[in-house]
C-alpha positions as CSV (number, residue, x, y, z in Angstrom):
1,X,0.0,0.0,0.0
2,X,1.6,3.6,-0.8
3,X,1.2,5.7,2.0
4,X,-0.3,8.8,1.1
5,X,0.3,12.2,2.4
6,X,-2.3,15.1,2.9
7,X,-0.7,19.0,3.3
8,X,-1.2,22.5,2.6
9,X,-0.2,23.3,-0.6
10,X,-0.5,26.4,-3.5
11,X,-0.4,23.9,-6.2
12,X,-3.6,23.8,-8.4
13,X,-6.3,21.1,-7.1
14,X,-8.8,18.8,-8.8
15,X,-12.4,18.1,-7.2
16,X,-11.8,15.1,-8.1
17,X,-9.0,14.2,-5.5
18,X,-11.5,12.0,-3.7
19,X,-11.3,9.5,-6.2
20,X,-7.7,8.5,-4.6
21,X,-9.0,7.1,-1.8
22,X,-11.5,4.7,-3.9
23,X,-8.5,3.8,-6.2
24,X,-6.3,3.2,-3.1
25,X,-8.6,1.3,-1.7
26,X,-9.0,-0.9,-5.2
27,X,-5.3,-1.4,-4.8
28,X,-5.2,-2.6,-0.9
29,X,-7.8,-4.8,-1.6
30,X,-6.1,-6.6,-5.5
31,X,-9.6,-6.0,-7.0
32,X,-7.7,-6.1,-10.5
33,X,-6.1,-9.2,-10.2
34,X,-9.3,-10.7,-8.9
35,X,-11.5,-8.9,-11.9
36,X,-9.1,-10.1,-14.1
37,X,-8.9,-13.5,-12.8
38,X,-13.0,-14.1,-12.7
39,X,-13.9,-12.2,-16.2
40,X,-13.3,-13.0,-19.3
41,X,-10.1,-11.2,-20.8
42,X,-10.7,-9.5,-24.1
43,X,-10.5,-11.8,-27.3
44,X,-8.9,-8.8,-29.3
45,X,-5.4,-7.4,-28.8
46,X,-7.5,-3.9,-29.0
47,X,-10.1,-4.8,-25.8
48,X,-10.0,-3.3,-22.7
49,X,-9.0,-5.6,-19.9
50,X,-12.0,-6.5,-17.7
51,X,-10.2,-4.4,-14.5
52,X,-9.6,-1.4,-16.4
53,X,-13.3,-1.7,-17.7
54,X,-15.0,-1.7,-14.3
55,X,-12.5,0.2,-12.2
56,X,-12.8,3.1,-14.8
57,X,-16.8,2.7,-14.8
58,X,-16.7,2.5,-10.5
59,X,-14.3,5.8,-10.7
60,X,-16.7,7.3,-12.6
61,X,-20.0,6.3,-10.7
62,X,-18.2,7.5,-7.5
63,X,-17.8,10.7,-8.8
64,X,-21.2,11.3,-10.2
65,X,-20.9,10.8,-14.2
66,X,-23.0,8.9,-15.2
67,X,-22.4,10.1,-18.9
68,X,-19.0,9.3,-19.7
69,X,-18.3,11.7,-22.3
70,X,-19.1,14.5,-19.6
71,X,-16.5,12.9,-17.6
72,X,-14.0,12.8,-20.2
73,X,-14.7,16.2,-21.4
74,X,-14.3,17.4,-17.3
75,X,-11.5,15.4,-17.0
76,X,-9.8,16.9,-20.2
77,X,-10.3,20.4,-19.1
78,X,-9.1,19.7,-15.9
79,X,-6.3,22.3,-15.1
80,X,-4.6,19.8,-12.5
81,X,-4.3,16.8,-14.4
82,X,-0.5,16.8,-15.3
83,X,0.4,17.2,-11.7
C-alpha cells in the first residue's frame, strides 16, 4: 500500500481528488487481479481488460458521471491533471 500524504499546498487542485481514496482502496484490496482472474479477458489485442473496464466505470459512478463523455470532457479540461 503507498502511504499517502495530505498538506497545505499552492499547487492547483482537482475536485476530483477524492477519487484516490476509492482507487487506493481498489489497490489494498487486489480487485484487478481478482476482476481479471474471474472475467473473461478481451479476445482482441485492441479490448480493454476486464479491471480497467470496471474500475474506470466505479471511478466514474463515484464521482457522479453517469455520462461518460461529460467525464472525459471534465476530466480533459481539468487544469490539475498533469500534476
Amino acid at each position: 500500500m503507498r502511504p499517502y500524504k495530505l498538506d497545505n499546498t499552492n499547487d492547483l487542485l482537482t475536485p476530483r481528488a477524492g477519487l484516490l481514496a476509492i482507487a487506493q482502496l481498489m489497490e489494498t484490496l487486489n480487485l484487478v487481479e481478482l476482476i481479471d482472474l474471474y472475467f473473461p479477458l478481451p479476445k482482441s489485442n485492441r479490448g480493454y481488460k476486464p479491471s480497467t473496464f470496471i474500475k474506470t466505470l466505479t471511478l466514474i459512478q463515484y464521482e457522479g458521471s453517469f455520462i461518460l463523455m461529460t467525464f472525459v470532457i471534465r476530466a480533459s479540461a481539468d487544469s490539475a491533471k498533469g500534476v
